[in-house]
C-alpha positions in Angstrom: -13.8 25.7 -13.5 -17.2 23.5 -12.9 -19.6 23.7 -15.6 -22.8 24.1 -14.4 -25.9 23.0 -16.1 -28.3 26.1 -16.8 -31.6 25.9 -15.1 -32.7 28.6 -17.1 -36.4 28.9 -18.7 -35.4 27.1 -21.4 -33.6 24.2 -19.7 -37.0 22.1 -19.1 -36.0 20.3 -16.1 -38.5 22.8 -13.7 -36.0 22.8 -11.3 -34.2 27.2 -10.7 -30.7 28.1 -10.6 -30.7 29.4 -7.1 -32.0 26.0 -5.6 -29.1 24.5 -7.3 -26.9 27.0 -6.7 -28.1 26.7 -2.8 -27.2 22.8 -2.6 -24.1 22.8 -4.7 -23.3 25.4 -1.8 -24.4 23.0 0.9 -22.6 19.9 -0.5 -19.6 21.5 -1.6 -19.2 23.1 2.0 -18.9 19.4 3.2 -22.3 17.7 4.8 -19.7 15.5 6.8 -17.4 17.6 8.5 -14.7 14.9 7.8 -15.4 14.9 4.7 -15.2 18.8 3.8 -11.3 18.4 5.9 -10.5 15.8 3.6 -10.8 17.2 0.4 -9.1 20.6 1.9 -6.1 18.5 2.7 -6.3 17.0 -0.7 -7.1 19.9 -3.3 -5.6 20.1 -6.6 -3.2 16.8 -5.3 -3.3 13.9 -7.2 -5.0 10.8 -6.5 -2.7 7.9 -4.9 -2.8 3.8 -4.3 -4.8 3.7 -0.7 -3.4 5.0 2.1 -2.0 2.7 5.0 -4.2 4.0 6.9 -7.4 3.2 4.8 -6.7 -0.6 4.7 -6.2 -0.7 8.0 -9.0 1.2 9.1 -11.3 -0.9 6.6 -9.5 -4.5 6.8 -11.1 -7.3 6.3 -11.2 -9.2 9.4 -8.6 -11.7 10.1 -11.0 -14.7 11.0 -13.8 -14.5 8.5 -17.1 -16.1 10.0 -18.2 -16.5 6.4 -17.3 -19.1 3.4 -14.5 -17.4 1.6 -15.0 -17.5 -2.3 -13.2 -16.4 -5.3 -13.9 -15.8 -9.3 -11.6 -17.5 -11.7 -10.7 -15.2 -15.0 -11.7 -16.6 -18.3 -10.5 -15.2 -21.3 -13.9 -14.1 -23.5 -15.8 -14.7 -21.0 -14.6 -11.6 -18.5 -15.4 -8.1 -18.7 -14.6 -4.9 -16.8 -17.1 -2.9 -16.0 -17.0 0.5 -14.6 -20.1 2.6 -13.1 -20.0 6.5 -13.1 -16.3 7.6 -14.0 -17.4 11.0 -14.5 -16.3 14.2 -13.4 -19.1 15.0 -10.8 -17.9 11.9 -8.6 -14.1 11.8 -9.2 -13.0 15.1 -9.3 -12.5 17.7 -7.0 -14.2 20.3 -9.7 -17.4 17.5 -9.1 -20.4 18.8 -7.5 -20.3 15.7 -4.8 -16.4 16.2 -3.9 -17.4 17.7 -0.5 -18.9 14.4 0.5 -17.0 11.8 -1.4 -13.2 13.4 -1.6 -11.9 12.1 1.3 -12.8 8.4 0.5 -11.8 8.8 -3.2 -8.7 10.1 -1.7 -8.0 7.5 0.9 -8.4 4.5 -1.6 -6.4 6.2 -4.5 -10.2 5.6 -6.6 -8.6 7.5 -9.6 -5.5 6.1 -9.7 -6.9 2.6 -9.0 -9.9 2.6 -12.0 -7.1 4.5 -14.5 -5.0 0.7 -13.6 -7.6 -1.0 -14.6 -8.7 0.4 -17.6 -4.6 0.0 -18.2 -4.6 -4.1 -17.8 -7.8 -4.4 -19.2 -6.8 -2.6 -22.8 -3.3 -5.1 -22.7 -5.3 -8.0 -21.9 -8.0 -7.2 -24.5 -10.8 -8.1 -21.9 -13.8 -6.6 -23.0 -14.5 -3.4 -20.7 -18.2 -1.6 -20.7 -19.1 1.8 -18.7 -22.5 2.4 -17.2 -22.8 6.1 -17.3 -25.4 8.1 -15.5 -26.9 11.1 -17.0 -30.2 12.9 -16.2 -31.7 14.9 -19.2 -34.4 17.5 -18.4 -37.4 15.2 -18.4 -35.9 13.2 -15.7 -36.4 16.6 -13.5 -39.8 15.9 -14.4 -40.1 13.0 -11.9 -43.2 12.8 -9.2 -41.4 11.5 -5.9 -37.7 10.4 -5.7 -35.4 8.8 -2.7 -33.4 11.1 -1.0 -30.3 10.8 -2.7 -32.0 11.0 -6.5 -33.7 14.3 -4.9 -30.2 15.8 -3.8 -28.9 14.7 -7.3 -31.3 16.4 -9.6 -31.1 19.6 -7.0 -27.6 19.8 -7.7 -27.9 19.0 -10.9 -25.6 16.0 -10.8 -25.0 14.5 -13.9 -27.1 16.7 -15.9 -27.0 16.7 -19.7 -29.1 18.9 -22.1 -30.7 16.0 -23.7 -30.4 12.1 -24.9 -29.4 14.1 -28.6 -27.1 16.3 -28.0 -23.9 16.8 -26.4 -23.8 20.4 -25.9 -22.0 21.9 -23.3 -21.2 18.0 -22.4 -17.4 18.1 -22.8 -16.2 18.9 -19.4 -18.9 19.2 -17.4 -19.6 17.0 -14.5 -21.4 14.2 -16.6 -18.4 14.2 -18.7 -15.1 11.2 -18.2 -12.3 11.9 -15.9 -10.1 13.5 -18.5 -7.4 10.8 -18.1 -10.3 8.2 -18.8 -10.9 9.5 -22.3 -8.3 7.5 -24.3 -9.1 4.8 -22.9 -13.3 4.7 -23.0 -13.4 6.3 -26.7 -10.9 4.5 -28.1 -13.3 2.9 -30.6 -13.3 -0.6 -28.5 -15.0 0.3 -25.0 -18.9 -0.4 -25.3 -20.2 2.3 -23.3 -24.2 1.5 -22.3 -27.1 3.3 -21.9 -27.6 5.3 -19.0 -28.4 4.1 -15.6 -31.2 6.4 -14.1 -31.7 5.5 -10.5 -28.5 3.0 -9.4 -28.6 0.0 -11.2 -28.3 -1.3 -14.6 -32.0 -2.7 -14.6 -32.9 0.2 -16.8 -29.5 0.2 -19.2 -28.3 -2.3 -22.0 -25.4 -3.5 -19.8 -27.0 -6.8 -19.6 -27.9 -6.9 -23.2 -24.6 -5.7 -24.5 -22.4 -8.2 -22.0 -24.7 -11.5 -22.9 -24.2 -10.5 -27.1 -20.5 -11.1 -26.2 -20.7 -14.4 -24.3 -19.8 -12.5 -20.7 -20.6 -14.3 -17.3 -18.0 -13.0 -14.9 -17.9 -9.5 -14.4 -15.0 -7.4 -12.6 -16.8 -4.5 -11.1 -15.2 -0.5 -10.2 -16.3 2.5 -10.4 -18.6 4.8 -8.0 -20.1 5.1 -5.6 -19.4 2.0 -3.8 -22.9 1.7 -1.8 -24.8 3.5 -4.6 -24.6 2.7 -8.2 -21.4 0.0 -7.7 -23.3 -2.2 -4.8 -26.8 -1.3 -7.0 -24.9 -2.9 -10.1 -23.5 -5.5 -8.6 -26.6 -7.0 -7.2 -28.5 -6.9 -10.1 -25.7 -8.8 -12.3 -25.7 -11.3 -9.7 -29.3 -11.6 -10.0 -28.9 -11.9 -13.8 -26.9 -15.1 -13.5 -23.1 -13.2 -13.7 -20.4 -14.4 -11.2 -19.0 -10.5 -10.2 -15.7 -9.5 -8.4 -15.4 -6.3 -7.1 -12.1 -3.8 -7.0 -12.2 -2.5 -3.2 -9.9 0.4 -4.1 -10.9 1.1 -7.3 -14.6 2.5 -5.5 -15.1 4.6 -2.8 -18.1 6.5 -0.6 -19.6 9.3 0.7 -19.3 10.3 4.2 -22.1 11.8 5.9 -23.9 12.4 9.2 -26.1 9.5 8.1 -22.8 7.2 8.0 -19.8 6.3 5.8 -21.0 4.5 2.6 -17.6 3.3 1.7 -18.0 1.0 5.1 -21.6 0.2 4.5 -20.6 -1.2 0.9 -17.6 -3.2 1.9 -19.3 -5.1 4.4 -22.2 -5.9 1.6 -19.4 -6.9 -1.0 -17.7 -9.3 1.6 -21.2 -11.0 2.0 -22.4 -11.5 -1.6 -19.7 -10.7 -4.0 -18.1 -13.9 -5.9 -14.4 -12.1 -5.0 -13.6 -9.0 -3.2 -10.1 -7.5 -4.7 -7.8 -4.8 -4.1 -6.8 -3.3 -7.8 -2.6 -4.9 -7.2 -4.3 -8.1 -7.3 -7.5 -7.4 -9.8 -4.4 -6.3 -12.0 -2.2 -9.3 -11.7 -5.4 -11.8 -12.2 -6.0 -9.9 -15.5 -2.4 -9.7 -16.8 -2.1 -13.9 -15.9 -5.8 -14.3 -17.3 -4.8 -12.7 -20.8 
């Protein structure tokens, strides 16, 4: 079952449950019709490593017209980082499956950022999560972009405020369930929350420069949204930033496919572009 969030008089975000309940309704139904097939074909299945048919159809090409670069792991100086591993994005109970399922499925996302978090916790790297939550004031706002005005209609994220955690556990906002051992085990420094897509309003910055971190290695969703926001800021902020091409993944829309929008970006200012077999090897040899 989805938990909702109650847009009741007493919620104090402003926004009714029947608008939600009419967007949830037009997202779930599938925006993309390739989008809405692909998460039929893949209902209640489990996640798997990306299909054959995904790397092919987003391969990087085999004469690169660009410098190709890498990122070296150092011990105590590397940190995973995962954006958004929350219910709403990952899940096919999320209220954004209709448009994201079929590339979660394709690239095995779940799968993929559960490996990480795996190599990560035996390596002891140091791995932080930038949630995203919006409380009721944040329904408040006076203009939003498009996509921050179809994520507070379907109330996306939505928590009943920075204090409590009522009716959090399980609802969209909340961890993929097979997450939870590894991001409250007492170790994982979870931030702040994002509000828009990057970390420019969070303490991800804060928190990875009290620990002597300069080289981020960057998963979670949504690869041309919150991941691609993160990763430019970090780069901007001095970090050197590898990102985990499988361990992401993007809506597909009318508007286009944001997995392929992001991809291309990555290959053009990312430090290292890395499928999770390889992001997984690094960190085991790097440990």
């Amino acid at each position: 079952m989805t938990v909702k969030h109650n847009h009741e008089h007493d919620c104090g975000c402003g926004t009714k449950q029947d608008v939600v309940d009419q967007a949830r309704r037009r997202v779930l139904a599938g925006v993309a019709g390739a989008a809405a097939a692909g998460a039929t074909a893949v209902a209640g299945g489990d996640a798997l490593a990306a299909t054959p048919e995904a790397r092919d159809a987003y391969a990087d090409p085999e004469t690169p017209g660009l410098p190709q670069v890498d990122m070296q792991i150092v011990p105590g100086r590397t940190a995973l980082v995962v954006t958004d591993p929350q219910i709403d994005f990952l899940s096919e109970k999320g209220v954004t499956w209709g448009v994201v399922g079929e590339s979660v499925t394709e690239q095995g996302t779940v799968e993929n950022i559960e490996r990480l978090f795996i190599a990560a916790k035996a390596a002891d790297m140091p791995v932080f999560i930038s949630p995203h939550y919006y409380y009721p004031h944040d329904h408040e706002w006076q203009f939003e972009g498009t996509l921050e005005k179809t994520m507070h209609n379907i109330g996306m994220f939505n928590r009943k405020g920075p204090l409590s955690l009522d009716g959090f556990e399980g609802s969209g906002a909340d961890w993929m369930p097979q997450y939870k051992k590894y991001i409250e085990d007492g170790k994982t420094i979870v931030c702040s929350p994002h509000k828009v897509y990057s970390p420019a309003q969070n303490d991800l910055n804060l928190q990875m420069r009290k620990r002597g971190i300069d080289k981020v290695i960057l998963a979670g969703m949504s690869a041309n949204l919150c991941t691609q926001a993160h990763l430019y800021e970090l780069l901007e902020l001095g970090y050197e930033v590898a990102v985990v091409r499988d361990a992401t993944a993007g809506a597909k829309v009318p508007e286009g496919d944001g997995y392929q929008a992001a991809i291309i970006n990555f290959r053009m200012v990312a430090n290292g572009v890395w499928w999770t077999d390889d992001a997984v090897r690094r960190i085991a040899a790097g440990a």
